[in-house]
N, C-alpha and C positions, 0 to 999 in steps of 0.2 A: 842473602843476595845470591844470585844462582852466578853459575861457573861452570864452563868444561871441563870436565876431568882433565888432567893432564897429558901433553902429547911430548914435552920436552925435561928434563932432568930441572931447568929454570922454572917452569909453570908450576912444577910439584914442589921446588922450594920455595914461591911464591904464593903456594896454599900454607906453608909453615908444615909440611912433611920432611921428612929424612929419609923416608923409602917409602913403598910400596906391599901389598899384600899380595894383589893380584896384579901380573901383566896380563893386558888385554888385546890378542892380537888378530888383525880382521883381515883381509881380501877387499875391503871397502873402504872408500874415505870414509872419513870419521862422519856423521849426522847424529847429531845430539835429538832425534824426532822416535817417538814411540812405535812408530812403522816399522825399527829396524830395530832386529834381536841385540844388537850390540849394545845399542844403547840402553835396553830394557834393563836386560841383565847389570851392565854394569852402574847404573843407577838401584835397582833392584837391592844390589852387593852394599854403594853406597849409605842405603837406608838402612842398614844393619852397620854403620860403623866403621863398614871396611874401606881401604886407603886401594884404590884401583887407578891405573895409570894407561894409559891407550896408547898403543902402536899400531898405526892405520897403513895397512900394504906397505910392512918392512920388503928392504929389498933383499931378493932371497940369495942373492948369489953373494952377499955379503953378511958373515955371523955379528959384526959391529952393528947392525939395522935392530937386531932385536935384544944389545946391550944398553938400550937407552935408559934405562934404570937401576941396572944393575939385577941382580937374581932376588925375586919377591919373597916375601915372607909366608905365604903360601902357595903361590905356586902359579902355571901359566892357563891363562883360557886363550883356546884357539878356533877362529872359524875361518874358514873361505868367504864367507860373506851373506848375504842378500839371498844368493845363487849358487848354482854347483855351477865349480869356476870351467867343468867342460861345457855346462850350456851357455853361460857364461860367455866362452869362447870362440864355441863352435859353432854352424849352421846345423839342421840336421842332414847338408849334405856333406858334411864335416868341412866346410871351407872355415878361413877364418872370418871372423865377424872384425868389422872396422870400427864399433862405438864400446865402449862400455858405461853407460847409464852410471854405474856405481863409483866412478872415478871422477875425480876433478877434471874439467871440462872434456869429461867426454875418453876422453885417452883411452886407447886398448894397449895394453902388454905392462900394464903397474902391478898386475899380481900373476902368478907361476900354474901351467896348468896342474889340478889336484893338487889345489893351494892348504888344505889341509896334512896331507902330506909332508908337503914340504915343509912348510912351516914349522912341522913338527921336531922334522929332522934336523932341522938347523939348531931349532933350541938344544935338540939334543947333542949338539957335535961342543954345544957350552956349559951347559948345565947337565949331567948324564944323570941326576937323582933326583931334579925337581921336579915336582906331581906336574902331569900336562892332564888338563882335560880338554877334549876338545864337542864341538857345542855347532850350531848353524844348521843350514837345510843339507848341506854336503855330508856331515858325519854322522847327521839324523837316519839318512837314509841310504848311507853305504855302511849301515853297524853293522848287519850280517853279512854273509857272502852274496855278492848281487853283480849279477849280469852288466858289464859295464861296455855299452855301444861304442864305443868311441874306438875303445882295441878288440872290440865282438870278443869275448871271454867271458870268463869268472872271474872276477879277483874275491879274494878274501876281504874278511873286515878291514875299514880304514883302520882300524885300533891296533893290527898289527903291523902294517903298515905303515903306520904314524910310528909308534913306538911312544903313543902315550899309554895313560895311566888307566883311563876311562874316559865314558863316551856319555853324556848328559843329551838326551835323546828327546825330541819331542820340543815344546816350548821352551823347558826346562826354569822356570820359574823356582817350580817348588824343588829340582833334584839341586838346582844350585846351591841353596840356601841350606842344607842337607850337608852337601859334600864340603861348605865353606865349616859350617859349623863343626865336621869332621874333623878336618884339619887343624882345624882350631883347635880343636880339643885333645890333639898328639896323634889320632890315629893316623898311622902311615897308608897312603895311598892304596898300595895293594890291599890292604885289608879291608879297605870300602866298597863294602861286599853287598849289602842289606837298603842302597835308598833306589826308591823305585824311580824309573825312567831313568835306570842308567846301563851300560854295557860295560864289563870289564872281565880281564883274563885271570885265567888260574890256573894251576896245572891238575886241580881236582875238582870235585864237583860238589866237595863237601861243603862249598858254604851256599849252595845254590837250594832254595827247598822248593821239592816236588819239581823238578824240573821234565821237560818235553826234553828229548836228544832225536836232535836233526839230524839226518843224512850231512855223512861228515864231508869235510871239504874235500877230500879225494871223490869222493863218492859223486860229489857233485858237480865237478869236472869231466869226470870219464857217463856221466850220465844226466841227458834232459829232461827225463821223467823225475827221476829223482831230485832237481831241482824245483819242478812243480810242483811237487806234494810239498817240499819244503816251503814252496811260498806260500801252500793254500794253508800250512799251519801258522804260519805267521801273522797269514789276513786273517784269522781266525781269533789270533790272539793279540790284539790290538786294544783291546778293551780294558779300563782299568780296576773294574769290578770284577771283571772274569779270568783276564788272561792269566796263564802260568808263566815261569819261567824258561826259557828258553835257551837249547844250548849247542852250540857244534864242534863237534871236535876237530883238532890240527893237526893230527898225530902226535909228537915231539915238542908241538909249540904251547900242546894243552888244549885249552877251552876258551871258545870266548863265550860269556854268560849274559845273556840279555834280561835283565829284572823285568816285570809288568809293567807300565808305563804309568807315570806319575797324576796322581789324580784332577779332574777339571778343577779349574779357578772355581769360586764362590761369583756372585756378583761382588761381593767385597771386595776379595782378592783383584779383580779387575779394573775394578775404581780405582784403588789405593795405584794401582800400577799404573795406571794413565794417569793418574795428579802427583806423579813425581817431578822433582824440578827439570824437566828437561829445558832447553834451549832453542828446540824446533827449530833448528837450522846448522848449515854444517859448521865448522872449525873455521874461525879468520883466517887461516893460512891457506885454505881454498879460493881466498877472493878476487888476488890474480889471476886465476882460471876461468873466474868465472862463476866458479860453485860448482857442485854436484849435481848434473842432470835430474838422478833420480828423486830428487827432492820438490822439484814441481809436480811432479806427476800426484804429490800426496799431500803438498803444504797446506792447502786447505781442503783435505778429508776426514774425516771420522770413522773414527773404525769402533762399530758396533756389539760385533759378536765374533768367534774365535768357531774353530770347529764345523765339519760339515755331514750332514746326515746324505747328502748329495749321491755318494758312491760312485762316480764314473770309473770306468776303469783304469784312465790313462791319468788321473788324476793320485797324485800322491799324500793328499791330505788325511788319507784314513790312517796312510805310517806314521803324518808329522803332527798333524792336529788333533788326531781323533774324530769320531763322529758322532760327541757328544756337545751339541752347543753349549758355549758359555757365551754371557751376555754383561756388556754394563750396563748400568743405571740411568735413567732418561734424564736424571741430574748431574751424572758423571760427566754426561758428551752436551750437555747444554753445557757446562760451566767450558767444556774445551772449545765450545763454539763462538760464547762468549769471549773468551782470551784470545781466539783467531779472530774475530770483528777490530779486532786493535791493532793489528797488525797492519801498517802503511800499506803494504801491497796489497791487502783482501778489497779485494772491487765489488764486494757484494754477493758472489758467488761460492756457496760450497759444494765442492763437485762431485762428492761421494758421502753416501752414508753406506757403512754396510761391512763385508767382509770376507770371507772367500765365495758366499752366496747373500744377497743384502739383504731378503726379504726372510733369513732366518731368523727368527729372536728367540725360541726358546726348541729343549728339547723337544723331538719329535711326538714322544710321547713317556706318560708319567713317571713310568719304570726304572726308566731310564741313569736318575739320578741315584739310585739306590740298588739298581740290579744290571746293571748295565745296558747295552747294545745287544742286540739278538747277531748269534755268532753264525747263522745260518738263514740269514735275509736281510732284505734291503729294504729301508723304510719308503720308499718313492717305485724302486723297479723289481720287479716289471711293470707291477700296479703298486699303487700305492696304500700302502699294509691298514688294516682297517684299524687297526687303531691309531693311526697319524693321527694328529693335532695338526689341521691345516686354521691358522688362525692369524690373520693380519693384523688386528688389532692392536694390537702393544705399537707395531712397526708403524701404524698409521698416527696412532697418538703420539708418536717421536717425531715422523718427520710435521707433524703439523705444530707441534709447540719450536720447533727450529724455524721454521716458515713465518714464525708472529715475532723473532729477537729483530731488536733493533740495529738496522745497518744489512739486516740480511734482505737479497733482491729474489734468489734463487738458491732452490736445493734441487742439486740432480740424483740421482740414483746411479753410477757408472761401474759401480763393480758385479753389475748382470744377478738378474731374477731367474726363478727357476720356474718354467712355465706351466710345469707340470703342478708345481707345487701350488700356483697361483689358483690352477684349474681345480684342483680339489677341497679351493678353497668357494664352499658353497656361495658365500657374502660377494659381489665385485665390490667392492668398497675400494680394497687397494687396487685394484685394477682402473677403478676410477681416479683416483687419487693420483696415480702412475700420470696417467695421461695428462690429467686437467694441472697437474701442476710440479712432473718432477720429471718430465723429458723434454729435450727442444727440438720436434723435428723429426728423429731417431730413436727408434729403441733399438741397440744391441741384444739380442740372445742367439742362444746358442744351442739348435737342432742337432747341428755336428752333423747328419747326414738325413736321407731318406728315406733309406732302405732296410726294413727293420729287420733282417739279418744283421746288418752292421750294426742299427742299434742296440742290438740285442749283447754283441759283443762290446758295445761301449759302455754298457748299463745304463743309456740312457732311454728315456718312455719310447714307444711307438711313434709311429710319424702322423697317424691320425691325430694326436693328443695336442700336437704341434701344430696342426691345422686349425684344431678347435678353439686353439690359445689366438689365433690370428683372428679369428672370425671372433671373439670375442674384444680382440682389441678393437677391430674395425669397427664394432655396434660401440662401443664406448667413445672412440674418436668423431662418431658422428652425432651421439650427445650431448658432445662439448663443442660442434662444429669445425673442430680440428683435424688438418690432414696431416696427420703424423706415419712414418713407416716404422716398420719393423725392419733390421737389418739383418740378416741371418750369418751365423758363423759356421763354414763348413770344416772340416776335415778332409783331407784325402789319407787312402795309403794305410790305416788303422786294420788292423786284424779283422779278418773276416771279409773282405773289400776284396771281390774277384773285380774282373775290368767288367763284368754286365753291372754290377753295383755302381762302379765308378762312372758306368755311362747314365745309368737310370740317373744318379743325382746331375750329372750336366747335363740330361731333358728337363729338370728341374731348373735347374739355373736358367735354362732357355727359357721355359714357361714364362719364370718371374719377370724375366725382362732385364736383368741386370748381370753384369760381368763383376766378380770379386776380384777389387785389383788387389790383395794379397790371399793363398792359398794357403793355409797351414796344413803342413805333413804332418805326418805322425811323426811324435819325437821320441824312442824311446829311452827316458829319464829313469836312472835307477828307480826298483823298489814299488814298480806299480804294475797292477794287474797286466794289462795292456802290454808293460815291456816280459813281462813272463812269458805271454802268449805268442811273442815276438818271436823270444829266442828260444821258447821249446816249439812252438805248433801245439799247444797243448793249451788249452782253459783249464787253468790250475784247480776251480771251486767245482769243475763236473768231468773232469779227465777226458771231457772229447777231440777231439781233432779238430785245428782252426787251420784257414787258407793262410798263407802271409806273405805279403805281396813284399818282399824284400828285397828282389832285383833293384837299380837303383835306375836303370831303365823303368821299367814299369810303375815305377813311385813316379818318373816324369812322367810319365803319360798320363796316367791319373791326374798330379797336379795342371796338366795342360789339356784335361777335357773341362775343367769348368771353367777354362780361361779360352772357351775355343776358339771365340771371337777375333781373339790374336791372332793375323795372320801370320806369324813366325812360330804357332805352333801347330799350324794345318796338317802338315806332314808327323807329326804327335798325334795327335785326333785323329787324322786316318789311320793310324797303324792300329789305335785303341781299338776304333771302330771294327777293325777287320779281327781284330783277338775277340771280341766279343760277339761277333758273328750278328753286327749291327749295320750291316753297308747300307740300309735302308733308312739309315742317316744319312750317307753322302750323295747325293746331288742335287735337283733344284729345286723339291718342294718346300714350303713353309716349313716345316718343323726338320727340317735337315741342320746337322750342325757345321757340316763341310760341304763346300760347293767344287762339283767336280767335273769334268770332262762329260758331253752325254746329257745335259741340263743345262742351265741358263747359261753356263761357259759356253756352250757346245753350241746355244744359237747365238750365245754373244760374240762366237766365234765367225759363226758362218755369218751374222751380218758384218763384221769388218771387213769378210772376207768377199762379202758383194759390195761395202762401200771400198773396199781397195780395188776390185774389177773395174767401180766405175770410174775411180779417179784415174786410173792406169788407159781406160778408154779417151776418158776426156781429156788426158796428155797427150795421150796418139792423135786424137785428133785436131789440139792446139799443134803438134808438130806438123801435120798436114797442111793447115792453114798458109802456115808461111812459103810452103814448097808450093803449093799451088798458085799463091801469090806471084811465085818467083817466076813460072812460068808463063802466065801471062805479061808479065813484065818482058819476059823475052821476046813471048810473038810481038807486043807493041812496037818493041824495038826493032825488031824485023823489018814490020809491015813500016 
């Protein structure tokens, strides 16, 4: 019979336990759904035997919140959650955000900014010797020293920071299962030197083989270049076939040592990991709230493939996932689609198939699984490398045996295709298939801008490629005799985006015909190309000098040229207009974005200002009326 792990000291002696192996402590309410690393892993742990107990956003100002079990039997896993808890938190215009998705109904301030941290240090003000590792997207990609937007600096690793033990980097499937059986086996924490996908400190360098030595953290502080080359060897070494180990020095504090990163799942591996018992849905003690936001947004989705060959820049998945796809079995996520049909709330609807790009299902090309990723290009950009395997096939034959289960109305596609990748795919078949039977209406993708400068620094395709992807859907949509759009997702504010870029995409916007009522800025999120190039000026993979529009003025102005239409942002648009030496946008013709003074103002001025003449006449002369009135009335009287 399945069952939540344990949230209470009662629940766990209600399983017939006396302790615990592992405390499990998150930034997230609890969701028992495969979506969320928390529950993987500690399920994962589960199926090996081990007795794991959950603490969901202890409260951090109190060491009693993370005594609820008392101290494990090996040791603590820590994550901030879902999210790094400053995006988390923050806007990117550093305001604070009023929802948090990952909380019982919604509540913002249940978990501590750089909840990794803290969380860490709590435990340690209780327990000063029990192994912490900590795990999530937050410690994934703040293991090395990494540019952190929020205070504009460096900080060093979370791992010093924290004052844990080690840092289980990536999915960490396979490093957990590694470091539990570690443990198990007597070896003391610091000595867990040897499982790949992990980060840990030492004061030598001796158990690290063949290691790369970064530009040490001093170094990397008093210097921005030296920080680039450092990231361009790390994007380099991502790969689990290739990479080496990695290392930077502290001075006094030692090393922290980054292993290669833990090898892709199998298809097996995969399966086995999505038919664990979970519960797909959060903790009864959520149900006065309401539940967890972020659990509709996924309850009936399917998550396909893992891993992105995609490369954008501002995209973090080459540090977290890697860019080699792994994939389940078209009987893996039938049987999960199967067991969502049963579920009282499924209305017929599954809303996603897919994964951090949906129309991926296998690697790009053959090598791949036995020799890695190519550490000096990108399978999609600029072009797409001629050995790609662009092949829809497998992805077509999934979503159409999910299209034929009983109880199912509709499959959508919602976690966005890559159009570049569609286009290289000779066959339209999935392109067909997109249209006739897995959008309503809308298709989401994501150009990101127009201007192939800027795409060049996004690494996303050229903007003709993106045209060609429309006028391909359009000949499909009139196929099927459906008028479906494409919806476009821009960016403002990314590297390389002078204000004439920023104007060129809002004559686009105008073109289209459509105002985007939300604007996404550039975020810069630890650990990704884009935030490198942010805080050096520098494109780490060719050392040349990038624009960066980092005033926080001119990030508005940019977000409020493709919103130009909004009359509260006119005075925004003009000032753009005039930095980019576009005024021949402002005044009354058709393709102007600002209407000004000297054009259709200027006559729509002067006619109020002849129909104010006339009314001011035809007053004058209603007041006359009377007065001449009045003097005949006198001669009358007279005579």
């Amino acid at each position: 019979m399945n069952h939540f792990l344990p949230v209470t000291k009662q629940e766990m002696t209600d399983l017939g336990w006396d302790s615990v192996d592992f405390v499990y402590i998150t930034g997230d309410g609890y969701i028992d759904h495969p979506s969320f690393g928390t529950a993987i892993i500690s399920r994962l742990l589960e199926s090996r035997g081990y007795r794991v107990g959950m603490i969901p956003q202890p409260d951090w100002r109190n060491r009693e919140s993370i005594q609820v079990f008392g101290e494990p039997r090996l040791g603590f896993l820590v994550s901030a959650g879902n999210m790094d808890s400053m995006v988390n938190h923050y806007t990117v215009s550093k305001k604070r955000r009023h929802r948090d998705a990952y909380s019982p109904g919604g509540k913002m301030g249940l978990r501590p900014d750089m909840a990794t941290v803290v969380y860490s240090n709590l435990i340690r003000q209780v327990y000063r010797h029990t192994p912490i590792i900590l795990g999530g997207i937050e410690a994934s990609l703040r293991r090395l020293a990494h540019y952190d937007y929020w205070e504009d600096k460096i900080r060093r690793s979370v791992l010093l920071d924290s004052g844990a033990d080690l840092i289980s980097y990536g999915m960490g499937e396979h490093s957990i299962l590694e470091i539990a059986e570690a443990l198990q086996s007597g070896i003391p924490a610091e000595q867990i030197t040897f499982v790949p996908g992990t980060v840990y400190k030492s004061k030598t360098l001796d158990a690290a083989y063949d290691p790369i030595l970064l530009p040490s953290f001093k170094e990397l502080q008093a210097d921005r270049k030296a920080y680039a080359d450092s990231f361009a060897v790390q994007y380099k070494n991502t790969d689990p076939f290739t990479a080496r180990a990695l290392a930077e020095d502290y001075g006094t504090r030692g090393y922290v040592v980054q292993n290669p990163p833990a090898r892709p799942l199998s298809t097996q591996e995969m399966d086995d990991i999505y038919d664990l018992p979970y519960e797909r849905t959060w903790h009864p003690m959520y149900d006065k709230e309401g539940g967890i936001p972020a659990l509709e947004e996924i309850r009936f989705s399917l998550t396909s493939n893992r891993g992105c060959f995609g490369g954008c820049s501002f995209c973090a998945l080459t540090f977290h996932q890697g860019r080699i796809l792994q994939t389940r079995s078209h009987d893996s996520i039938l049987r999960e689609a199967r067991f969502m049909t049963e579920d009282p709330l499924f209305k017929g609807y599954i809303h996603d198939v897919g994964g951090p790009t949906a129309d991926f299902r296998q690697p790009s090309c053959e090598k791949q699984l036995t020799k890695g990723v190519c550490a000096d290009r990108q399978c999609l950009f600029p072009k797409p490398c001629r050995n790609l395997r662009a092949d829809h096939r497998d992805y077509v034959a999934l979503l159409e045996k999910l299209r034929k289960l009983p109880g199912v109305k509709k499959v959508f596609i919602r976690s966005g295709v890559r159009f570049d990748y569609v286009m290289a795919d000779h066959s339209r078949t999935f392109l067909r298939e997109l249209v006739e039977h897995h959008i309503s209406g809308q298709l989401r993708v994501a150009p990101e801008h127009v201007s192939d400068q800027v795409l060049y620094y996004m690494g996303k395709p050229d903007h003709q490629t993106y045209q060609d992807f429309l006028k391909a859907f359009e000949t499909e949509n009139k196929k099927t005799g459906k008028k479906q759009y494409a919806v476009p997702y821009f960016m403002s504010s990314h590297p390389g985006c002078t204000m004439k870029e920023a104007v060129k995409l809002a004559e686009y916007v105008r073109d289209l015909g459509f105002t985007p009522e939300q604007v996404q800025d550039f975020y810069p999120t630890p650990s990704t190309l884009s935030t490198c190039m942010y805080y050096t000026g520098i494109h780490p993979l060719t050392g040349e000098s990038v624009y960066i529009p980092r005033d926080p003025h001119e990030k508005e102005i940019q977000r409020a040229l493709m919103q130009y239409k909004n009359p509260a942002n006119k005075r925004l648009v003009l000032e753009g207009l005039k930095k980019a030496g576009r005024m021949d946008l402002a005044g009354g013709g058709p393709k102007c974005l600002v209407r000004t003074f000297g054009s259709r103002d200027k006559i729509k001025e002067k006619s109020n200002e002849k129909a104010s003449g006339k009314k001011r006449e035809n007053s004058s002369r209603e007041r006359e009326k009377p007065r001449k009135k009045t003097i005949r009335n006198i001669h009358r009287k007279k005579k």
